[in-house]
N, C-alpha and C positions, 0 to 999 in steps of 0.2 A: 526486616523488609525482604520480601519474596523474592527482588533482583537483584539484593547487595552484594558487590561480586562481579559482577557482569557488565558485561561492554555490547552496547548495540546501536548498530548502523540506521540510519532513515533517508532512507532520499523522496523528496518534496516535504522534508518536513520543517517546512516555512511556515504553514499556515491551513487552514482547515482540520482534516483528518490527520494529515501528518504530525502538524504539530500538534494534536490533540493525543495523539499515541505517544510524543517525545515524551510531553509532563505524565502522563500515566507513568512512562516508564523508569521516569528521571523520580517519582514519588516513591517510586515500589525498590529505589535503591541504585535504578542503574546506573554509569556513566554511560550519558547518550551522547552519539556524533550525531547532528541534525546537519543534515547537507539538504541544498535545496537551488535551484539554477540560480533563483536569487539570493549572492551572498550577503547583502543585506539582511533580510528575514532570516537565515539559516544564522546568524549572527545573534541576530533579537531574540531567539525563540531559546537559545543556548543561555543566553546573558539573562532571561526572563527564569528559567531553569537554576542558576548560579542563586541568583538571587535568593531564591524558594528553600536555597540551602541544600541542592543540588548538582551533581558533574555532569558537567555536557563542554562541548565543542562545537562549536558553526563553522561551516564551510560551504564555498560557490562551488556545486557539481552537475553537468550536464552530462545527464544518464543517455544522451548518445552517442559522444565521445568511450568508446568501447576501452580505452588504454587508463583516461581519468578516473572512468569509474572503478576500475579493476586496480589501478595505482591508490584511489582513497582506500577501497578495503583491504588491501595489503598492503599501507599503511599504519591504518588503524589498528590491526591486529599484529603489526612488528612494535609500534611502539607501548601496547597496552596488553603484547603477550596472548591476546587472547579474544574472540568472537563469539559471542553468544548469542546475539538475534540479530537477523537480519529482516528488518521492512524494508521492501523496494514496494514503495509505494505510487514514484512518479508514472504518467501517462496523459494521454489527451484523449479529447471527446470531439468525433468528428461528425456532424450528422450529415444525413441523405439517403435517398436511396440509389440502386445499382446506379441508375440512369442521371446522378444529381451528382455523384462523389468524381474524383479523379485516381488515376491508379496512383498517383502520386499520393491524394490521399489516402490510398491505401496502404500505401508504403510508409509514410509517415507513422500511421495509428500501428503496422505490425509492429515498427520501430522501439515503439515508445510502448506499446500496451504488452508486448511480447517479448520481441529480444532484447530489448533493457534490461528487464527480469529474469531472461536465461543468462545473461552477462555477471548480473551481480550474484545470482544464484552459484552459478559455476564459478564465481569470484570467491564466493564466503564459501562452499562448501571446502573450499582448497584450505581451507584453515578450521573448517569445523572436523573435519574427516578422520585427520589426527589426532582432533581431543574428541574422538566418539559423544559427541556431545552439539546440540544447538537446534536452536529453531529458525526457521525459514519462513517469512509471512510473503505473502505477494497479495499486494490489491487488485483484486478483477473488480465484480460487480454484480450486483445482482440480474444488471442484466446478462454475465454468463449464463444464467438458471433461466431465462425467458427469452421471447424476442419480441425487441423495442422496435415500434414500427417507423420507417424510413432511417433507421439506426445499423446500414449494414455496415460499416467499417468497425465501429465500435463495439457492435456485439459479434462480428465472428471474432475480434482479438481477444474481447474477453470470456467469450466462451474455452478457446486456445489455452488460453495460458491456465485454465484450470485443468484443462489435462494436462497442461506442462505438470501445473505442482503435484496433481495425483501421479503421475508417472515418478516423477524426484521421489516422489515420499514413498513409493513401493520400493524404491531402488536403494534407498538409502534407509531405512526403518533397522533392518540387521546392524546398523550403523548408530543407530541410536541419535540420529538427525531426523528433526520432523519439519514436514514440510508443507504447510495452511496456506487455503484463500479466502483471504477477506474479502466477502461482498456485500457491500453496503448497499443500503435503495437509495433513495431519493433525503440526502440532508442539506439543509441552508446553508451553500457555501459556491463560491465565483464556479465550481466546477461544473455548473447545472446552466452554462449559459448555452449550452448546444438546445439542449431539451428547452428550455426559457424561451429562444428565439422561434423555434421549429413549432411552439405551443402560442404562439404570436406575442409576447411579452409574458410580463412579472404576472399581470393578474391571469393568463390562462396557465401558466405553472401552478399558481397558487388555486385556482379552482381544480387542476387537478390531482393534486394531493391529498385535495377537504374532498373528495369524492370517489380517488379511485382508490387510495389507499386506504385498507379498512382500520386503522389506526387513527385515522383522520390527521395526519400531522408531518412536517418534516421530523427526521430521526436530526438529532444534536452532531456534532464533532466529540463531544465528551462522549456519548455512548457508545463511538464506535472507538476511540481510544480505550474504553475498559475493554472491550474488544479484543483489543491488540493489547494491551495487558495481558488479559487470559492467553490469547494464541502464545505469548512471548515466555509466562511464566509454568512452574510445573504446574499448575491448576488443569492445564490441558496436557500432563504429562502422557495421555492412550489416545491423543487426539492426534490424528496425521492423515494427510490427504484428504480432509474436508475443505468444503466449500461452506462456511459458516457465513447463511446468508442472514442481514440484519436489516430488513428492510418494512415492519410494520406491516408485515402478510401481502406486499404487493403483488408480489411474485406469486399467489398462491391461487 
């Protein structure tokens, strides 16, 4: 198995994408830590994993306590020796435009879509650095790659944090640390309730999927988990500082 070996972190991987990247990675070998605010889910998804005749760990972590999160991944990597993938996955979706958001929202979405991700990135590379070795996944979105209309808090953070990971992955490539953005379009999952409401409910999201997106269809949680397989395993061992967008040509 392509991960056996290997120890990787997730934060939000409760449920959706996250947990959909955990069992990828928990299949291809790895032991996963699935942390998720809900420790709850971060529990279930690990025990759902165990099951499968896989390692993993669950744990409650709130990716904006800067000390917790930075305490779970040098944790993890004292008691298992070692860190191989990091997905910092969690964030939130705040919609509006300039005139509709608060700076407070704004400050929230940099929080969580931005410096969450330079926290845990700057957390894991402290343990990758030394074993010249690991991959770094961060979720933006495919709205990095476009702009989503009255979407301004959420697409300047995730536009951001893809130069964050292309700047990491130049800085650290000599190092033999890679550093991906995952951006996904539009998949079925509770994360799409900014866009849902802003598009006046379920059936105006759903007409425009069957219409803008020339795929015609939401993308899965499993397809963006093999996703985060590839980013995670050597399959993508030349791959760094991409924005690997998977979103059914919407973006195009």
């Amino acid at each position: 198995m392509e991960l056996q070996g290997r120890v990787a972190v997730v934060t939000a991987g409760g449920a959706g994408i996250g947990r959909a990247g955990c069992l990828a990675m928990a299949r291809a070998g790895a032991l996963v830590v699935v942390t998720d605010l809900d420790a709850s889910r971060a529990k279930a998804v690990a025990e759902e994993i165990r099951l499968a005749g896989g390692q993993a760990e669950g744990h409650g972590l709130d990716v904006s306590d800067d000390a917790a999160l930075q305490g779970r991944i040098a944790d993890v990597a004292a008691r298992h020796g070692r860190l191989d993938v990091l997905h910092s996955h969690a964030g939130v979706q705040v919609p509006g435009r300039l005139d509709q958001i608060t700076a407070e929202d704004m400050d929230l979405s940099w929080r969580l879509n931005v410096r969450a991700h330079f926290v845990a990135a700057q957390a894991a590379m402290a343990v990758m650095l030394p074993q010249k070795a690991g991959s770094i996944i961060v979720t933006s979105s495919n709205s990095g790659v476009q702009y989503d209309r009255e979407m301004l808090a959420y697409c300047t953070t995730k536009h951001a944090v893809i130069a964050m990971v292309r700047q990491i992955a130049v800085d650290f490539a000599p190092h033999k640390i890679r550093c991906n953005a995952l951006c996904p379009g539009f998949v079925d999952t509770v994360f799409n309730a900014g866009f849902e409401a802003q598009m006046g409910g379920r059936a105006g999201l759903e007409r425009y999927v069957a219409g803008q997106i020339p795929l015609g269809r939401f993308g899965t949680a499993e397809e963006i988990g093999e996703a985060v397989l590839y980013l995670a395993s050597d399959r993508s061992s030349f791959m760094t500082g991409h924005a690997l967008v998977i979103d059914g040509a919407e973006s195009l």
